[in-house]
C-alpha positions, -999 to 999 in steps of 0.1 A, spaced: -325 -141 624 -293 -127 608 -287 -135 574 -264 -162 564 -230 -158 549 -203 -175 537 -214 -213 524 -230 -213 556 -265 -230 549 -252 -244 510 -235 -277 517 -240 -292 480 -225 -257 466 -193 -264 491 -196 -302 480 -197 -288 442 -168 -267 448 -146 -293 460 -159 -315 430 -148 -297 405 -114 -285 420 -106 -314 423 -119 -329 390 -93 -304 374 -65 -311 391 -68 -347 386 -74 -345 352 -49 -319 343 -22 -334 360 -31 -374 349 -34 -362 313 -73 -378 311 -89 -347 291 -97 -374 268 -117 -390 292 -137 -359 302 -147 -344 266 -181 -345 251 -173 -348 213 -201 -366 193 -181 -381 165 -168 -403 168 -172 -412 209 -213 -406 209 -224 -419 178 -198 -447 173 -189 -457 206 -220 -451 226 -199 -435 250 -228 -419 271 -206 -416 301 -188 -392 285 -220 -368 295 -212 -371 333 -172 -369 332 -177 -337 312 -193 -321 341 -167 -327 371 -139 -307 355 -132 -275 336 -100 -278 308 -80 -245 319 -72 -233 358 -87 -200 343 -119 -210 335 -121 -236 373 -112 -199 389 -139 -184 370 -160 -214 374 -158 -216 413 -165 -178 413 -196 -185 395 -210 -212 421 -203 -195 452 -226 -165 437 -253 -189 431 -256 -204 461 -282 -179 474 -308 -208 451 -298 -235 470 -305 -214 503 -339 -205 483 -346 -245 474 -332 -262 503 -303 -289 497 -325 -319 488 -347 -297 465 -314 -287 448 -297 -319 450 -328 -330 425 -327 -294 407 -293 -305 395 -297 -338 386 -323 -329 363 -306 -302 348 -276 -320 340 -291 -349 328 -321 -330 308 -292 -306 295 -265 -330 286 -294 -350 265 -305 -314 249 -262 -305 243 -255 -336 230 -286 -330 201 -274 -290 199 -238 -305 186 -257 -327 166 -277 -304 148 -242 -284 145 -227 -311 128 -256 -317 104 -259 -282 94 -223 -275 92 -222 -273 49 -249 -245 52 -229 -226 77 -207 -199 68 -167 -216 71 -160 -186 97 -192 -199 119 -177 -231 117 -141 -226 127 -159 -206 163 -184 -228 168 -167 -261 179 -189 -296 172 -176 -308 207 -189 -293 240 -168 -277 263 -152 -296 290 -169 -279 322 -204 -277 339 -216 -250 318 -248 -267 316 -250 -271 355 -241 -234 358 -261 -217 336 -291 -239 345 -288 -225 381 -283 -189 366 -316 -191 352 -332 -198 388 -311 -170 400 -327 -148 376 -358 -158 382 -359 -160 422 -330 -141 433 -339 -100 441 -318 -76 433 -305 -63 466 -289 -24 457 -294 -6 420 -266 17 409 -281 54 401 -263 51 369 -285 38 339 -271 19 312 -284 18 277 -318 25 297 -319 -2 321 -310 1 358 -280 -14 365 -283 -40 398 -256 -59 413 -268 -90 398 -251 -78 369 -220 -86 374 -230 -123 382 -241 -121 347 -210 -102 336 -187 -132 353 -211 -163 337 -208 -148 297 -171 -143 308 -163 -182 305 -176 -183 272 -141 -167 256 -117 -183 275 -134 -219 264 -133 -209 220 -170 -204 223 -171 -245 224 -190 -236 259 -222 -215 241 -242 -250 231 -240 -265 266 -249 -231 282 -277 -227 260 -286 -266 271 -286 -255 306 -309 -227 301 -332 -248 282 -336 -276 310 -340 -250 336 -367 -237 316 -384 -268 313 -378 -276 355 -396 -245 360 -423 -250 334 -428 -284 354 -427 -309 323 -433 -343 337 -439 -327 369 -400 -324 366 -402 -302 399 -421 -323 426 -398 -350 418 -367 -357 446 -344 -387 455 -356 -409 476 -360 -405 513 -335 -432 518 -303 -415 500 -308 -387 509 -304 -397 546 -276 -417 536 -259 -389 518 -265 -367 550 -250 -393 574 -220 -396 549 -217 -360 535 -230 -334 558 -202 -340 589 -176 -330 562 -197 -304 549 -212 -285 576 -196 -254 588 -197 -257 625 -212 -286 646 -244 -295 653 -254 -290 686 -283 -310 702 -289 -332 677 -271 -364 689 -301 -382 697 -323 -371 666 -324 -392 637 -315 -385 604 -347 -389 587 -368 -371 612 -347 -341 609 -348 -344 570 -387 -347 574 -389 -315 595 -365 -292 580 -396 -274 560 -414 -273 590 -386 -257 611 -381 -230 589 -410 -219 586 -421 -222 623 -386 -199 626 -397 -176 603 -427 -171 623 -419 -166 654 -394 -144 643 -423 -122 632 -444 -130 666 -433 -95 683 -446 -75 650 -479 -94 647 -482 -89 683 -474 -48 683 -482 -40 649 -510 -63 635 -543 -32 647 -523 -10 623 -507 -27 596 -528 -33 562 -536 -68 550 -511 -81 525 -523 -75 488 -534 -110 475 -523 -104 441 -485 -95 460 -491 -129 475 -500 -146 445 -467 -137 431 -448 -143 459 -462 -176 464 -450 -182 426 -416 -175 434 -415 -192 464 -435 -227 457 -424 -239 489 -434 -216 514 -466 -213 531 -497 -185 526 -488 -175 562 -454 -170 555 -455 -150 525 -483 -128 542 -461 -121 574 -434 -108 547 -457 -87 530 -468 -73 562 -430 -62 575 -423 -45 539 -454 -31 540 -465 -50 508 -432 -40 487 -429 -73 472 -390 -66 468 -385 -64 506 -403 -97 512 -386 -112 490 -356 -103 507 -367 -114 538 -379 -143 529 -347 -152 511 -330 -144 548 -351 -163 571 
């Protein structure tokens, strides 16, 4: 199975995209920033503006940072590839909500401490988030540290780490943080946090998804404006029977991908090292014992390899 480029297998990410380009044209040219900042005092605290949480994530303030922005989501949409669109779709819900509550209390906590703080601290550090999703983006940039392989290292060693071309991802995400007066550190830091807490399952925060119901609704809706070519065959297939078997598929393509090597190559291949599959199986919740096995047996238990082919198949 050749490996997927492009947005080819990431509708939300091309859906997010067109979100927030939009978003910032729309709010740049109709002069509604006011509508789509996140300052506490006096539109939290006073007004109970909550809202303010979810317009502050469809827009970025500059056409610098939505460049940088958009850069920054097409990279990361080797997770959504990794979760599958609905596990996503719930990934960043979560996150966004989870982070917005935990920016919204960073601010706070700014505010509060602000006659302790050194006047220079101050003047950087602004008490209103950043218009953007910073939270959104850095909460996926955590699972893309955490799941995503490096693919080539550089020879060159820096400060004594090998350098990986998942660097420059990182290089590209810390890059917004100048451009927005450091206002976008607190709802990056947000992000993190809620990602950390999705992956530490708090409230069994990762088994949760939307309902079967609309998420066949958003794929009758969404997904003929999304996908990249046309489906073929599937006139007479439902929407919620495909939705039901899309883990299924995957892996039954995964393994017959392998059937020639288990077939040739199984007398003289050793068995996969369980403590390999253990830690495979940890990074990849969602895929079968089988599955990871077969990977470890074409890499010849380098867990970096399967990974890699995992992440293509």
């Amino acid at each position: 199975m050749a490996a997927a480029h492009g947005l080819s297998g990431a509708p939300l990410t091309k859906l997010w995209l067109y979100v927030v380009a939009l978003g910032t044209v729309l709010v740049s040219s109709m002069n509604w920033r006011h509508y789509a900042r996140l300052r506490i005092v006096p539109y939290v605290v006073r007004d109970w503006q909550f809202w303010r949480g979810a317009t502050s994530l469809i827009s970025f303030s500059t056409y610098t940072e939505l460049a940088v922005g958009m850069i920054m989501i097409y990279q990361l949409r080797a997770v959504e590839r990794l979760f599958g669109t609905r596990k996503y779709a719930a990934f960043l819900f979560i996150a966004g909500l989870v982070g917005q509550v935990l920016c919204i209390v960073g601010v706070w906590a700014l505010l509060m401490t602000r006659r302790t703080l050194a006047a220079a601290i101050v003047a950087n550090l602004s008490v209103s988030a950043a218009m953007g999703p910073f939270a959104l983006i850095f909460a996926v940039l955590y699972q893309y540290y955490l799941h995503i392989p490096s693919q080539r290292r550089s020879a060159a060693e820096f400060m004594g780490v090998l350098a990986s071309d998942k660097w420059i991802v990182y290089f590209v995400a810390v890059s917004l943080w100048p451009s927005s007066k450091l206002g976008a550190i607190v709802p990056s830091a947000a992000g993190v946090a809620a990602s950390y807490v999705y992956s530490a399952n708090i409230a069994g925060l990762r088994y949760w998804r939307f309902p079967l119901w609309a998420s066949c609704a958003a794929q009758r809706l969404l997904l003929p404006l999304l996908s990249s070519h046309a489906a073929s065959g599937g006139a007479s297939q439902s929407s919620t029977a495909r939705l039901a078997d899309t883990a299924a598929a995957r892996n039954a393509a995964f393994l017959r991908g392998f059937q020639h090597f288990d077939q040739t190559r199984q007398q003289h291949t050793e068995p996969p090292d369980e403590e390999l599959v253990a830690q495979l199986q940890s990074m990849f919740p969602d895929a079968g014992r089988e599955r990871v096995a077969q990977a470890l047996q074409a890499s010849r238990n380098d867990p970096n390899r399967a990974a890699a082919i995992m992440l293509e198949h």
